[in-house]
Structure formats: structure tokens, C-alpha cells
C-alpha positions as CSV (number, residue, x, y, z in Angstrom):
1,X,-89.5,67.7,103.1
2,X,-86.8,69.4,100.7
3,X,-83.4,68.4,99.9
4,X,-80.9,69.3,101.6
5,X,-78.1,71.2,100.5
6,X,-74.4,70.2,101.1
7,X,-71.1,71.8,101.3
8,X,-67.5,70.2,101.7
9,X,-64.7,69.2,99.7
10,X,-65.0,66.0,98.2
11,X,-62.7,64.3,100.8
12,X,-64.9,65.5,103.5
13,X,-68.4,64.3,102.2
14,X,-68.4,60.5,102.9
15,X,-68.9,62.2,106.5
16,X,-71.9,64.3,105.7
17,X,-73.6,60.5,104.5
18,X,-73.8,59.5,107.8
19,X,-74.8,62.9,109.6
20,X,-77.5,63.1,107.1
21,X,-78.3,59.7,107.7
22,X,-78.8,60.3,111.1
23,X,-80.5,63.2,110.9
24,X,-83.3,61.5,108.8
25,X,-83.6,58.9,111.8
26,X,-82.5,56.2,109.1
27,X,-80.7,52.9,109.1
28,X,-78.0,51.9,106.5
29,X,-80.1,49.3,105.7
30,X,-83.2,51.9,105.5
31,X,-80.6,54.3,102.9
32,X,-79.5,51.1,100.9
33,X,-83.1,49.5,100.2
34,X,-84.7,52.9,99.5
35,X,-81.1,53.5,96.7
36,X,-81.5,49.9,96.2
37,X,-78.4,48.7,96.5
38,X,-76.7,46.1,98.9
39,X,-76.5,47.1,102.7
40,X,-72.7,46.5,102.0
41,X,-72.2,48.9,99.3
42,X,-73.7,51.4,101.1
43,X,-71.4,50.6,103.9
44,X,-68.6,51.0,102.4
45,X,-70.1,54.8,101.1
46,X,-70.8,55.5,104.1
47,X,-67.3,54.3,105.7
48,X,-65.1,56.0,103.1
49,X,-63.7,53.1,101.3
50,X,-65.7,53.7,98.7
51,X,-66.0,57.0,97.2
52,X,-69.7,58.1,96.1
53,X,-68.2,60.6,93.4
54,X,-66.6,57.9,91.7
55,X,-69.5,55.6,91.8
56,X,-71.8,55.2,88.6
57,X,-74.0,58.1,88.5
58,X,-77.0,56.2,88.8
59,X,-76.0,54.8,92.2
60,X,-74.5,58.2,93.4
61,X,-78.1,59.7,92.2
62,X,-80.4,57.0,94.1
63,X,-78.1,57.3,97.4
64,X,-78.2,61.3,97.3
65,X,-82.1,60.4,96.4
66,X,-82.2,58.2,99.2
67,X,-81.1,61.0,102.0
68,X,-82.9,63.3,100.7
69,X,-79.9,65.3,99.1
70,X,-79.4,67.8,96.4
71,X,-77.5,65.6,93.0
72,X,-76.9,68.9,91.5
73,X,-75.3,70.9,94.6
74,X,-73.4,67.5,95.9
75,X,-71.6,67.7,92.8
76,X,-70.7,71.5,92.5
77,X,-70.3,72.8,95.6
78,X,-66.0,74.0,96.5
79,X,-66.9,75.1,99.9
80,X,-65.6,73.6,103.1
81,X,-67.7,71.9,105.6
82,X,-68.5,73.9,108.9
């Protein structure tokens, strides 16, 4: 399967975690064990309390990993969200 590519702000990408989630049929706790990292962390990506572009990079990288998302285009994209 290839990774998919992401638009948005970065206010409005916490959202796209959890559509993308869903649209791999996956858990949080299915996202946080494949990023390894705590179900909670992820969470808290996932709910917007934590931001994923703030995290370390080696977390942000193994969550983006983890759906299945492109690092590179997550990061550099200026476009809105349909």
C-alpha cells in the first residue's frame, strides 16, 4: 500500500490522524504499538492536546510511519484541507 499524501494547515491535521486512522481499519492502540509509543500519547495526538509537529521527530516519524503517511509532505504541505 503507498503513503498517503496529506494537505491541511497545521491546526487542522490532528483531524486527518484519526480519519486516516480510520480509514486503515486501525485502533489507537493498533497506531501506538506499531509507533511504539504509549496508547495515551497517541491519544492525546490524536485528540489535539498534543501537537504531532512539535513532538520529537522520531515520534512524529514512527506515528506518520504508523498510518501509513508521507513524513516529507506532512511537514511541507500550505494547503487547506478539503
Amino acid at each position: 500500500m503507498g503513503r498517503t499524501e496529506v494537505t491541511g494547515t497545521p491546526e487542522n491535521r490532528d483531524g486527518f490522524l484519526k480519519a486516516q486512522r480510520l480509514r486503515l481499519g486501525l485502533t489507537q492502540k493498533q497506531v501506538a504499538d506499531k509507533a511504539g509509543i504509549l496508547l495515551q500519547h497517541y491519544q492525546k495526538f490524536e485528540g489535539g492536546e498534543r501537537n504531532l509537529r512539535t513532538a520529537s521527530f522520531d515520534v512524529a516519524c514512527r506515528v506518520l510511519e504508523a498510518l501509513e503517511v508521507d513524513i516529507v509532505k506532512y511537514f511541507h504541505t500550505d494547503e487547506r484541507l478539503p
